[in-house]
C-alpha positions in Angstrom: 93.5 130.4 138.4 90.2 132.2 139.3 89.9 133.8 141.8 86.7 133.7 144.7 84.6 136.2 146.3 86.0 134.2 149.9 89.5 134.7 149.1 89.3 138.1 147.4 87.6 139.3 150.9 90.0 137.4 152.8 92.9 138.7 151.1 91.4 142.8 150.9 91.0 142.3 154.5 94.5 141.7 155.0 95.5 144.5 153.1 93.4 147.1 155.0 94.0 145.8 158.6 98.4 145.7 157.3 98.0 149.3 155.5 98.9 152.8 156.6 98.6 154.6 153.4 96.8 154.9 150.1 95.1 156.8 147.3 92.0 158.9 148.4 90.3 159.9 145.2 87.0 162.8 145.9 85.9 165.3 143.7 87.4 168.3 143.6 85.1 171.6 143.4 87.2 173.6 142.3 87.8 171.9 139.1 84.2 171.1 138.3 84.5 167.7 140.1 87.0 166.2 138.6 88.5 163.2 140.2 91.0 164.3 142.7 93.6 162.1 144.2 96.5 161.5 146.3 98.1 159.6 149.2 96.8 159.7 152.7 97.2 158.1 156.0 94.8 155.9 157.3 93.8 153.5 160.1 90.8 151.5 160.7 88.3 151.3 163.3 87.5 147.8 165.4 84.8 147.0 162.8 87.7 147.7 159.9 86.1 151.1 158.5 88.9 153.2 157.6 89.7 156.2 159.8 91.3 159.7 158.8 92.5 162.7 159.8 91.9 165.8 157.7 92.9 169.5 158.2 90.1 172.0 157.1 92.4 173.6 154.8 92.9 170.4 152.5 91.9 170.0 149.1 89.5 166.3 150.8 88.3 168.2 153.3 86.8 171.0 151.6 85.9 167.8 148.8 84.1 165.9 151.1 81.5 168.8 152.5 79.8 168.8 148.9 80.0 165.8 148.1 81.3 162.7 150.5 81.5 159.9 148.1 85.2 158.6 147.5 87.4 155.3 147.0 90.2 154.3 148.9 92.5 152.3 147.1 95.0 149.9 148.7 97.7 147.7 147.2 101.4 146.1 148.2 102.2 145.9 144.5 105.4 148.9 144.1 108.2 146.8 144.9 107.3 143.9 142.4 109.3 143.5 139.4 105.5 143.4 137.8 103.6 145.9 139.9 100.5 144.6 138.0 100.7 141.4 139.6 100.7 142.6 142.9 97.1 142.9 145.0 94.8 145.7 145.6 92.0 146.2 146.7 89.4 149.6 145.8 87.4 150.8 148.7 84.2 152.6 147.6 82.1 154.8 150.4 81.1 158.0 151.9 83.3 159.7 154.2 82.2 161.9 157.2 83.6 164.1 160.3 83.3 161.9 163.4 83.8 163.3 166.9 83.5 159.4 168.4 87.0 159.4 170.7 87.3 155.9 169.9 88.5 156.5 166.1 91.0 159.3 167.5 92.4 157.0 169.7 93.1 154.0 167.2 94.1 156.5 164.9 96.5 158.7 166.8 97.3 154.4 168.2 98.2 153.4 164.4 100.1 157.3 163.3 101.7 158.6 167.1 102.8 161.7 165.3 99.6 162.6 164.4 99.0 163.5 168.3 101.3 166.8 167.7 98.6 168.0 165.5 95.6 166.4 166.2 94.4 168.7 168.9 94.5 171.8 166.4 91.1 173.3 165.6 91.4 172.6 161.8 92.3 169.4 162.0 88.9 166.7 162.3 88.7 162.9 162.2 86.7 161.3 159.3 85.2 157.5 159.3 84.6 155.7 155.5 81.1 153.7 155.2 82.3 151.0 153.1 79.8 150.5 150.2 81.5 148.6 147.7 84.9 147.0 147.1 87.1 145.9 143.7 89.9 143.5 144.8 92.2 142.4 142.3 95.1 140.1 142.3 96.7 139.8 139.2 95.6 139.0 135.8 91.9 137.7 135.3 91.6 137.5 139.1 89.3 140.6 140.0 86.5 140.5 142.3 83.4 143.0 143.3 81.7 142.4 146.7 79.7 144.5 149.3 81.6 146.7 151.3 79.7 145.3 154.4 81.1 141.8 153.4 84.3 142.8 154.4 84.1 144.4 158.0 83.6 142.4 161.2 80.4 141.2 162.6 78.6 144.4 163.9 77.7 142.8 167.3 81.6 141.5 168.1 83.0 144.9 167.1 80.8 146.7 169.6 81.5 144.2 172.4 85.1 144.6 171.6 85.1 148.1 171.4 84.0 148.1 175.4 87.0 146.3 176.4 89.9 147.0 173.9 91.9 149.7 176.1 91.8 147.3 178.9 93.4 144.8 176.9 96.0 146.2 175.5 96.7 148.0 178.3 96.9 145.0 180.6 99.1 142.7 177.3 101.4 146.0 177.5 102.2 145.8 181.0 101.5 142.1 182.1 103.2 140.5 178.9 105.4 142.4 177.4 107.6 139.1 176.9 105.0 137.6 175.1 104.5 140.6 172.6 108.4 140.6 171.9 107.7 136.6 171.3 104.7 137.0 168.6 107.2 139.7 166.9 110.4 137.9 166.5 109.0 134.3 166.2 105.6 134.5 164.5 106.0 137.7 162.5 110.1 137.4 162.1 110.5 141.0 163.2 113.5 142.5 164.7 113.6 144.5 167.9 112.6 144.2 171.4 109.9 146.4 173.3 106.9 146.0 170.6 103.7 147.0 172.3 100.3 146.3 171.1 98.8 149.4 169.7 95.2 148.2 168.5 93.3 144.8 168.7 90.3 144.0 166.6 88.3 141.0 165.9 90.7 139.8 163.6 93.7 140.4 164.9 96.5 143.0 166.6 98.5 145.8 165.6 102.0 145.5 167.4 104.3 148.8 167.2 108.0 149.7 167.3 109.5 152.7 167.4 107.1 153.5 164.4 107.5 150.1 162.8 104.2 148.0 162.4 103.9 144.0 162.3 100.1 142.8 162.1 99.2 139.4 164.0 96.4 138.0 162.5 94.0 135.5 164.8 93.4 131.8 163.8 89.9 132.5 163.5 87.4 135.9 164.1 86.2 136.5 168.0 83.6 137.9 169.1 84.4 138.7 173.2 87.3 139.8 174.7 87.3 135.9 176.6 88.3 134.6 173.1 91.0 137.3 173.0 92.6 136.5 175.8 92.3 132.4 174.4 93.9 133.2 170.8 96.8 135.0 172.9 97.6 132.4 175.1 97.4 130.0 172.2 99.8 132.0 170.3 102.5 132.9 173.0 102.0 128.7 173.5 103.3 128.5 169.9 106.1 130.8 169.8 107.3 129.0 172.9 107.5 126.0 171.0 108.8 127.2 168.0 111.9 128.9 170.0 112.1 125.0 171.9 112.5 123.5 168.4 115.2 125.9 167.2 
């Protein structure tokens, strides 16, 4: 069945908000610019740009200051019995240092270990300008969009980026019941305690003890009154689920 360019961005969306790692490819100067590439950590920022953390001393790091062009790719395909059916999706951009405090924070929010080292004067944060993107989901069912097509509306991301601490902050120690609720009902995750580590326009990132479980909204928001809407709404249908059990 073919695939579309609605449900190939739908579905690469999913798969970078839900990831933590992937395959960085640069070009590596000291081999004439071959292509370079290995596993990473990653988060993303409100607007879905992928975030990093880099020491100096790596081989991306010392990639990326001649020439910043790389792809990212993403996939939940290892644990199939035919990896090639699995999705994926190929991030093409240009990476660059950031000193903005907001990707540290939803970083360090997404990898808490990464606070230990973090703070060391090698060590910098890097944000990925999405260019293009190659999602593929099986056989015959590949599709190239704009990279742009697949982040959040610019104006929504910078409203919520104003608010998000307060958010979370206030879900965290307001509703903590309700966070336990969208994790064991809507999410079937095990566990009590979860916290809400990020939110975006799209969704949050709820965190255990390491452990990650994605909530995705309903439908994009764009302000923080629709947030607080789509997680009534949801705590309203986790109630109901646990009534009909």
């Amino acid at each position: 069945m073919a695939l579309g360019k609605p449900e190939a961005i739908d579905l690469s969306h999913r798969l970078l908000r839900g990831g933590r790692s992937g395959a960085l490819s640069t070009a590596i100067q000291t081999h004439d610019g071959w292509p370079y590439g290995s596993l990473v950590t990653f988060a993303t920022d409100v607007d879905g740009s992928p975030l990093f953390l880099f020491s100096d001393l790596s081989d991306h790091a010392r990639n990326l200051k001649s020439d910043d062009r790389a792809s990212l790719l993403i996939e939940r395909t290892s644990t199939r019995i035919k990896p090639q059916t699995g999705p994926r999706v190929t991030l093409l951009g240009t990476i660059k240092k950031t000193k903005n405090p907001r990707h540290a924070r939803r970083f360090i929010a997404r990898h808490p270990q990464a606070a230990m080292y973090a703070p060391f004067g090698d060590f910098n944060f890097y944000r990925m300008s999405l260019d293009r993107a190659h999602f593929v989901g099986g056989f015959a069912r590949a599709v190239w969009f704009r990279g742009r097509e697949l982040l959040s509306d610019a104006k929504a991301a910078k409203v919520l980026a104003g608010s998000e601490v307060d958010i979370t902050r206030h879900m965290n120690e307001e509703h903590s019941e309700a966070i336990d609720l969208y994790a064991k009902v809507l999410l079937k995750r095990k566990g009590a305690g979860w916290q809400i580590s990020a939110i975006d326009c799209e969704g949050a990132d709820l965190m255990l003890n390491g452990r990650i479980a994605r909530l995705d909204f309903a439908e994009p928001i764009s302000d923080p009154g629709e947030i607080r809407t789509e997680l009534v709404r949801l705590a309203a249908l986790a109630r109901d689920s646990v009534k009909k059990q």
